[in-house]
C-alpha positions in Angstrom: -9.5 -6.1 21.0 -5.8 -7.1 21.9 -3.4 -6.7 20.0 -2.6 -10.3 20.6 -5.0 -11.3 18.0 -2.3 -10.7 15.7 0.6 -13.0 17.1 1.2 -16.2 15.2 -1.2 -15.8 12.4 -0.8 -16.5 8.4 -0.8 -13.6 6.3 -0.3 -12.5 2.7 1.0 -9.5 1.9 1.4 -8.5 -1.9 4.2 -6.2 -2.9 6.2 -7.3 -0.2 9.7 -7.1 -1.9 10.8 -3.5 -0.7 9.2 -0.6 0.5 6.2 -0.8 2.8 5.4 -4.3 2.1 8.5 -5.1 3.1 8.6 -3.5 5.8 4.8 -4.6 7.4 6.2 -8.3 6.6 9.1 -8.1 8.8 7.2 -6.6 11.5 4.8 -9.4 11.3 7.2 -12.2 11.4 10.1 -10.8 13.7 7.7 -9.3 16.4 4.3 -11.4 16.0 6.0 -14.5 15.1 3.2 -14.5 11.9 4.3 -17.0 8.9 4.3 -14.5 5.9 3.9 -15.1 2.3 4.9 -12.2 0.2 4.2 -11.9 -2.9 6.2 -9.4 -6.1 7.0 -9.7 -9.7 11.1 -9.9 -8.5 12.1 -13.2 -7.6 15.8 -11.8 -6.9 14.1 -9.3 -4.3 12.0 -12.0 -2.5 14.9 -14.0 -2.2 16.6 -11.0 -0.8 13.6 -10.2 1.3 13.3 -13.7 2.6 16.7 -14.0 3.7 16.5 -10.3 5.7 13.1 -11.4 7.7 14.2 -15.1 8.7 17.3 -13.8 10.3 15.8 -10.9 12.6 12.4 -13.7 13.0 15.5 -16.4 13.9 17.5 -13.8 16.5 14.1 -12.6 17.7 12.8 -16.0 18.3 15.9 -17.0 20.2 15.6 -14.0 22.5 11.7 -14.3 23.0 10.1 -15.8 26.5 9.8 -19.8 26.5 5.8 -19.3 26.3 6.0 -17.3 23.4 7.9 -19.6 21.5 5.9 -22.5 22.9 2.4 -21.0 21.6 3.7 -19.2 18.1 6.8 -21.1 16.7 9.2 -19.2 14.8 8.0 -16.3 12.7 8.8 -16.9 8.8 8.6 -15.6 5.4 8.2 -17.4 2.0 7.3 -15.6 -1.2 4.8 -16.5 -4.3 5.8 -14.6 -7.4 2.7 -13.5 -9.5 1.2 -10.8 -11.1 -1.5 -9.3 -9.0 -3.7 -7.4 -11.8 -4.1 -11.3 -13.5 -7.6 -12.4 -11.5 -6.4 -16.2 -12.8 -2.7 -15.9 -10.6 -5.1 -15.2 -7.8 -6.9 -18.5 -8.4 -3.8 -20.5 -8.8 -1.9 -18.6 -5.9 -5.0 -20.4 -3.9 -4.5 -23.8 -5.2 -1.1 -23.4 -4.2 -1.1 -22.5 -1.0 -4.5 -25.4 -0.3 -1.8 -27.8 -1.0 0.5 -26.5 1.5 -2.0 -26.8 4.0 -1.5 -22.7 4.6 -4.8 -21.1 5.0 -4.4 -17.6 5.7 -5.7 -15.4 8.5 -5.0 -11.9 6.9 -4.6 -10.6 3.2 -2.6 -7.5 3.6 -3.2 -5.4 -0.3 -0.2 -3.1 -0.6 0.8 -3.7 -4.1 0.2 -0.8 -6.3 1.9 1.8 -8.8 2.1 5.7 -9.6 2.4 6.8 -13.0 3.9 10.3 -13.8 1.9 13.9 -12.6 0.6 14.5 -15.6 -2.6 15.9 -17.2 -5.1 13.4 -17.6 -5.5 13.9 -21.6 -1.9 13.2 -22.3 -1.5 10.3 -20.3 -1.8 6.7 -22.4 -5.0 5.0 -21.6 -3.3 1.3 -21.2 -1.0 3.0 -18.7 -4.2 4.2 -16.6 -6.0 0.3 -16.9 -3.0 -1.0 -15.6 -2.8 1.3 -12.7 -6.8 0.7 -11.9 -5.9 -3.3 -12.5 -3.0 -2.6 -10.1 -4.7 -0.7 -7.3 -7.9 -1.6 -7.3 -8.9 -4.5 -9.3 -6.1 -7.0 -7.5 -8.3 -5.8 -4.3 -11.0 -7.3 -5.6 -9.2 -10.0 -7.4 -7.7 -11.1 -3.8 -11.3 -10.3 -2.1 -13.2 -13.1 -4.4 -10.4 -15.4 -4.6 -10.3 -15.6 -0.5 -13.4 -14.5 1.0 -14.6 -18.0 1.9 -11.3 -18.7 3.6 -11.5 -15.3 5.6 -14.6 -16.1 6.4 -13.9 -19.3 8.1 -11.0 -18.4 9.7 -12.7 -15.5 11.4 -9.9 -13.2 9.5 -8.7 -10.1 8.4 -8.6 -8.3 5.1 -6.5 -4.9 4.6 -6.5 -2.9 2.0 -3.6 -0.1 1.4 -4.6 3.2 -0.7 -3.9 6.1 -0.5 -4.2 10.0 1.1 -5.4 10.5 -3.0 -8.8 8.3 -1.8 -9.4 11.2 0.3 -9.0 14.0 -1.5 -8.3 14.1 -5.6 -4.8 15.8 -6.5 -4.0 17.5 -9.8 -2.1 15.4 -12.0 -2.8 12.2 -10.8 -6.2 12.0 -11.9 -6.2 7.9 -12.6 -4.4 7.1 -9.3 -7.1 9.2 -7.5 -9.7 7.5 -8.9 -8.6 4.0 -8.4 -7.3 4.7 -4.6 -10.6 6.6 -4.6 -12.3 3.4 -5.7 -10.2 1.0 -3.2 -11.5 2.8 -0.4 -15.1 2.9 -1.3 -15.1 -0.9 -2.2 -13.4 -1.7 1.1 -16.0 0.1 3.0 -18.9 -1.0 1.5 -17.6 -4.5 2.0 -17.1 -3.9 5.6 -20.6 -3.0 6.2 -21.1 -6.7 4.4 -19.3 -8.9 6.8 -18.5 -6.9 10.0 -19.8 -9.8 11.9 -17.8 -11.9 9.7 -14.0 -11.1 9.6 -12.2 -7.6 10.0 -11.7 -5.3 7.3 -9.7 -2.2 7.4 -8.6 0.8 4.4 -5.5 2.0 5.0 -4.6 5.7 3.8 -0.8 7.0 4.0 0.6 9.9 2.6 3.6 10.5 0.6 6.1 7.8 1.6 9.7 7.1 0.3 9.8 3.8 -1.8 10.2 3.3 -5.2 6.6 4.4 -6.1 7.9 7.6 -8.0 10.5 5.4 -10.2 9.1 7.2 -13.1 10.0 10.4 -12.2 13.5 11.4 -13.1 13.5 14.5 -10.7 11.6 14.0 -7.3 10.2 17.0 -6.4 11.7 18.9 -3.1 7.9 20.0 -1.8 7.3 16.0 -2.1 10.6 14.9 0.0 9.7 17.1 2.3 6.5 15.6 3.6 7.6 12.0 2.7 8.2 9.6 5.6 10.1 6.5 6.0 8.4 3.5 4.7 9.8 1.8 8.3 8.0 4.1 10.3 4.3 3.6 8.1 5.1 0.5 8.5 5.1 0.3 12.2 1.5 2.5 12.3 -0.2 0.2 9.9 0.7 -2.8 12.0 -0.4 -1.0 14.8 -3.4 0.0 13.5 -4.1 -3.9 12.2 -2.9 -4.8 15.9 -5.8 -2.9 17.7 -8.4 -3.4 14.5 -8.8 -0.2 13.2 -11.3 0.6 10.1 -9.4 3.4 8.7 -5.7 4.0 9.2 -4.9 7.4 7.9 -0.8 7.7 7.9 1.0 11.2 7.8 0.3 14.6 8.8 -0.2 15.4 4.6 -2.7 12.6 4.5 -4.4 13.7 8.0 -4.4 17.6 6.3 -6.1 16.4 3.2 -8.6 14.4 4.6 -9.5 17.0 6.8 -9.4 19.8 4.8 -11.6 17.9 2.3 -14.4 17.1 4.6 -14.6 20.9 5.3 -14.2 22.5 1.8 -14.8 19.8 -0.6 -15.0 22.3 -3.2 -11.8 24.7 -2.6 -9.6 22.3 -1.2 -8.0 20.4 -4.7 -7.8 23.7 -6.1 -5.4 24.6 -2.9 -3.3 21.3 -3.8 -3.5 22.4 -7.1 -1.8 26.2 -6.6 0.4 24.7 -4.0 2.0 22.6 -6.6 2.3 25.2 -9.5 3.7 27.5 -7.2 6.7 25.3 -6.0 7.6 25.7 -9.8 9.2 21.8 -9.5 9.8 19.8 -12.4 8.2 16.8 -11.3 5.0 18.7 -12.2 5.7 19.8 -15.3 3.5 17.8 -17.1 0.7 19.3 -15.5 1.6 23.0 -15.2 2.5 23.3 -18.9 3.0 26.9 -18.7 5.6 26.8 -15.7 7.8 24.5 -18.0 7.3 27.5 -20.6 8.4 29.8 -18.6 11.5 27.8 -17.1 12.5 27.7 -21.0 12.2 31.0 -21.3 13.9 32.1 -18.9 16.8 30.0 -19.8 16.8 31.2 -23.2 16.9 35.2 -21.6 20.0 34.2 -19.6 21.8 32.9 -22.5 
């Protein structure tokens, strides 16, 4: 399929304020000359965002060839601030956009959140239901809210998760789990309308955007395989462009999906040692004893 499929088409993209999101919507409105409706929980960001996109879409637009501009118009980007765990915003986010006469093509998913590496029985259980609601129920929420309109418009639906939906990694047990549970419910939904609309999962690695704001220290084995939000960006578009099922992103993610496959069972335990042995503090909730040890040694010094 061309990748002309894309060009001019009315998208949603949730989390679109920085970071990835940000970065896919600018993409789709500068170069594809899509109208873009992002949505966050920071108005003062949108606003930010908004005026960012319109000026590359304008300066783009102004360079691109007379048929182009003709067929597509000028790409744009409004914003809708909601909360995208609250199935009811969903509902209303609908009835808002029915009475601007925008019907959208493509729901791009990318909101979600990271809580700290920690071990699983320390971390607070309303802290893990709002990272499921996050990740994975908004998927859904945005699935059943839109499916009709998808379906009519001969769409696209794209859901972002994560290198964790293909392999589990220590620490970050409820994140796993609800990437884990993003991927599986996108895929068996594919199989439910491939003649339908397109649906695609979408599986980076470790990238740099705010997702680690929790973390005080980011941990130097983690910057080191972390890439540019810009230039994920650019591959999920790409993979969008030329309707791709499964986007994996990143030579971590691309390791730890194949590594996986092959040794299911030895494979987390790998992640596991790899990240004990860097001795970082960033996983010091989950390697109690290297923390003990740090303290120790301190104490010897002194």
């Amino acid at each position: 399929m061309c990748k002309n499929w894309l060009f001019g088409k009315k998208i949603i993209i949730t989390g679109a304020s920085s970071g990835i999101g940000f970065d896919v919507a600018k993409i789709l409105a500068v170069k594809y000359f899509c109208h873009v409706i992002g949505t966050g929980r920071n108005q003062e960001k949108l606003k930010n965002a908004k005026q960012e996109i319109e000026k590359q879409a304008e300066e783009n637009y102004l360079k691109a060839n007379k048929k182009y501009r003709e067929k597509y118009g000028k790409g744009s980007f409004n914003f809708y601030s909601f909360d995208v765990a609250d199935e009811n915003s969903w509902k209303e986010l609908k009835e808002f956009l029915k009475n601007k006469k925008f019907s959208p093509d493509i729901i791009i998913n990318n909101a979600g959140m990271f809580l700290e590496f920690e071990r699983a029985e320390t971390q607070d259980i309303d802290k893990i239901l709002k990272v499921f609601n996050t990740n994975f129920l908004s998927q859904v929420y945005s699935y059943k809210t839109f499916v009709d309109v998808l379906k009519k418009n001969k769409g696209g639906l794209v859901n972002i998760s994560s290198s964790a939906a293909l392999c589990p990694v220590v620490g970050a047990a409820a994140y796993s789990a609800s990437k884990a549970a993003s991927k599986n419910f996108t895929e068996s939904i594919r199989e439910e309308h491939k003649k339908e609309f397109y649906i695609a999962g979408v599986y980076p690695g470790f990238t740099k955007t705010n997702l680690f704001h929790e973390h005080k220290e980011i941990s130097k084995l983690v910057l080191s395989v972390c890439q540019p939000a810009d230039k994920v960006a650019k591959k999920i578009v790409k993979g969008i462009a030329k309707r791709k099922r499964r986007i994996v992103i990143g030579k971590d993610a691309h390791l730890m999906s194949g590594m996986y496959r092959m040794f299911p069972k030895g494979t987390p335990s790998l992640i596991a040692n790899v990240l004990s042995a860097s001795h970082d503090k960033m996983f010091d909730k989950v390697f109690v004893d290297n923390q003990a040890k740090r303290t120790k040694k301190k104490k010897s010094k002194k």
